[in-house]
N, C-alpha and C positions, 0 to 999 in steps of 0.2 A: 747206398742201398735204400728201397722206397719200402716202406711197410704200410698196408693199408688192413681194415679188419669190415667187413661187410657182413649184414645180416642175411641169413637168408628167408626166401621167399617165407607166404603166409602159412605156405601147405606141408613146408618143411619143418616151422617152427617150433613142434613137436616134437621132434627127433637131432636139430642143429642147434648149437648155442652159437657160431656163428662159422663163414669162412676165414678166410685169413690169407694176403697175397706178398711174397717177399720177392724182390725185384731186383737186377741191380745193373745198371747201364755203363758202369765205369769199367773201363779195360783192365784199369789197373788191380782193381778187386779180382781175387785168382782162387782165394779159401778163403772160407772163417768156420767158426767154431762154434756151437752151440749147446746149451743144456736144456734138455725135457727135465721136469720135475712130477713127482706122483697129481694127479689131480681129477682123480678117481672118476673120468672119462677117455672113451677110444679116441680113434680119427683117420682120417685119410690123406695122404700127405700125394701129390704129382709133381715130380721134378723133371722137367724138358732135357733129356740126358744127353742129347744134340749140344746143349748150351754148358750143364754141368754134371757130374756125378755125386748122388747123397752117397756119405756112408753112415755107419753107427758103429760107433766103438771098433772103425777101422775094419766094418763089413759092407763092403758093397750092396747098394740097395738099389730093387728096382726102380721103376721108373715110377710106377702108381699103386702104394703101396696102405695095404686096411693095419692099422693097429690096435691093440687089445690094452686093456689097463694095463697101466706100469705099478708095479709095487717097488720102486726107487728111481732116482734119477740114472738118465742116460744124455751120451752127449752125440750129436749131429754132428758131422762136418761136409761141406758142400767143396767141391773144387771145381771152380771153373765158374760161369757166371751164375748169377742167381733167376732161376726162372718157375717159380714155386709157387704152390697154390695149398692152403689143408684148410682140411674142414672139423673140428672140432662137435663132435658128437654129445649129445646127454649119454647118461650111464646105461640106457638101457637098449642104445642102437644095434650093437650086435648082432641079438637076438630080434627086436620087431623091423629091422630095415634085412637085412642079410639070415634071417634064418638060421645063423650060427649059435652053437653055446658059448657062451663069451668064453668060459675059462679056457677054450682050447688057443686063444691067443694073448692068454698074459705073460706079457713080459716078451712078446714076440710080437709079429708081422706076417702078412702073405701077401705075395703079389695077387693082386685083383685082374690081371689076365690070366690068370690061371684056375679061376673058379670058374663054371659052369655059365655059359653063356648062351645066348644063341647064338647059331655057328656062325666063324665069321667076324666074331666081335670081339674087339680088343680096344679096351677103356685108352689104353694109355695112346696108343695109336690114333683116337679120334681127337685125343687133349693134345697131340701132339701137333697133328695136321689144322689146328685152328692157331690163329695170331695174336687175337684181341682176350685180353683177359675177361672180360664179360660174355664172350659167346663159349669159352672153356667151364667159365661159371652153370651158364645155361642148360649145359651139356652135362655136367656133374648132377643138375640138380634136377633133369630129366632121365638119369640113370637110377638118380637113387629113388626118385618115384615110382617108377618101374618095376625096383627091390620089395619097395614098402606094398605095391601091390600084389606083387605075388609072395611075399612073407607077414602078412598084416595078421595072419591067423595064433601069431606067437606072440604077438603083443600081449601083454598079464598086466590090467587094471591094478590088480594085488601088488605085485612089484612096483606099480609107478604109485600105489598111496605109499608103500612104506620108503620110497626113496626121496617123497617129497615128505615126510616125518623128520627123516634123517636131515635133510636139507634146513627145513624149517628150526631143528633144535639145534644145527653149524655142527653136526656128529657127535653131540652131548646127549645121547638116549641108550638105555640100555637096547642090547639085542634081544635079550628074554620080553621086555615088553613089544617091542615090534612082532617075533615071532607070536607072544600068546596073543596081539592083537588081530593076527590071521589065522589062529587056534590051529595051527603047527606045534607038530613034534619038531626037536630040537635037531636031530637028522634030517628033515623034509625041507625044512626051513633053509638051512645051511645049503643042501642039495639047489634046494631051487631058485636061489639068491648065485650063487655060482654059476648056475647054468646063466641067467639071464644078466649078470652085472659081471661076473667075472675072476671075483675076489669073494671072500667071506665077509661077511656081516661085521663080523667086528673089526676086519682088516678096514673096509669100507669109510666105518664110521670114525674109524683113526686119520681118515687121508681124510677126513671132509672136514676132521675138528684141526688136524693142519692146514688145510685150505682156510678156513675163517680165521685160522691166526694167521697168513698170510695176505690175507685182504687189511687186518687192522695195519701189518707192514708197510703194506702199498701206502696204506694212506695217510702214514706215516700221523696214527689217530691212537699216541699211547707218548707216556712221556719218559718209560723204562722199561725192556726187556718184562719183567715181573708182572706188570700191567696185562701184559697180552699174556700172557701163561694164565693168570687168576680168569681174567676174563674165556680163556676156552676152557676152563677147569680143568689143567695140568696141576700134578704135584704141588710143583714148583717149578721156578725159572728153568733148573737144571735137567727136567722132564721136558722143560718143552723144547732144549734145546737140542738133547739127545732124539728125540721126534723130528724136528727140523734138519739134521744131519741125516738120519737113514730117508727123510724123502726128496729131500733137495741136495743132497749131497755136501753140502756148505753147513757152516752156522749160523745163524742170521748173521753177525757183522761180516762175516765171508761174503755169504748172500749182496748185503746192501754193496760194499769193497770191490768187489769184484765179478758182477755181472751186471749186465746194463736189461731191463725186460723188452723186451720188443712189443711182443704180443704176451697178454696173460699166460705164466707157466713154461713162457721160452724166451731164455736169455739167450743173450751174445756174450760168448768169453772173453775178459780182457785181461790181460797179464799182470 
């Protein structure tokens, strides 16, 4: 299998943290196995169903499929060869690229030929009738300009200072200060952090203070378990490991044992 991770364009770079293309030329390869883990962004997955079939949790999935935050890990399985392409969204895509309120897709999916088009058009049918992974690239990233143009009016300044707060403190801030810092009631807030990210605010900033103790993981930048829990201001060890279990599904030595990362936030299963 080839895994590659590509930036996207200038005009996207607002809305993409990147694409990501999984590939795989050997005959012999027929299935494998995969884990999504929380990491408090959507995305958009196209798999060539000519070549293979995605499922999730042993449910068939379409072909070019929009997903909503995960509030725990989920595992992938592909059968057949690998001809796949996603794109990795910021937190706030749902709502200023598609219009949508995020929380209507958490912890789910919708086929993206099934939303509102102009007539006649069907994403996954144009990704499918192109060859070259670069003109499928081009073609994704001329649909979602398209999006951004005619839903740009939902885009909330307010929303992107306080996700880049959250960002900036690795999800160590309260949510009382972010709310009184947009002088929100505690209902308004909640409300409108849902609509546009997906999750609540405090759910939010538990997956982003996992995600920062998963980056010290990667990079293998602590010299015991304890280290990295003190460091994102967990309890303790035992805090951060029961945290790590409900979003990753594993415990970290499970994690590091028995998953290989491909791309950020998606392992390969190995027995």
């Amino acid at each position: 299998m080839q895994y590659r991770q590509i930036p996207p364009p200038e005009y996207l770079r607002d809305y993409i943290r990147f694409f990501w293309v999984m590939e795989s030329h050997d005959t012999d390869v027929s299935a494998a196995s995969f884990r999504t883990i929380a990491d408090g962004c959507p995305g958009l997955i196209f798999q060539h169903q000519e070549k293979g079939i995605l499922f999730q949790n042993d449910k068939q999935l379409p072909g070019t499929i929009l997903y909503g935050q995960a509030t725990r890990h989920a595992e992938l399985r592909i059968n057949g060869m690998f001809n796949t392409i996603g794109v990795f969204f910021y937190p706030h895509a749902l709502k200023s690229i598609f219009g949508l309120n995020a929380d209507e897709l958490t912890d789910t999916c919708l086929d993206l030929d099934l939303m509102p088009h102009e007539q006649g058009f069907r994403l996954s049918e144009q990704l499918s009738n192109l060859t070259a992974v670069q003109a499928q690239i081009d073609t994704l990233c001329s649909y979602l300009l398209a999006q951004i143009n005619k839903h740009d009016q939902y885009a909330d300044k307010a929303m992107q200072h306080v996700l880049d707060r959250i960002k900036k403190a690795n999800g160590n801030i309260s949510v009382k200060e972010l709310r009184e810092d947009l002088q929100l009631s505690e209902r308004s807030f909640e409300r409108k952090f849902k609509q546009h990210i997906g999750i609540t605010p405090k759910l939010f900033t538990r997956i982003s203070r996992f995600q920062a103790s998963m980056h010290l993981l990667r990079q293998s930048d602590y010299n015991k378990l304890s280290d990295i829990a003190f460091e994102n201001e967990y309890a303790d060890q035992s805090h951060f490991i029961r945290a790590f279990k409900e979003f990753a599904g594993f415990s970290p030595f499970q994690f590091q044992k028995r998953s290989k990362e491909l791309i950020e936030n998606l392992s390969i299963l190995t027995k």
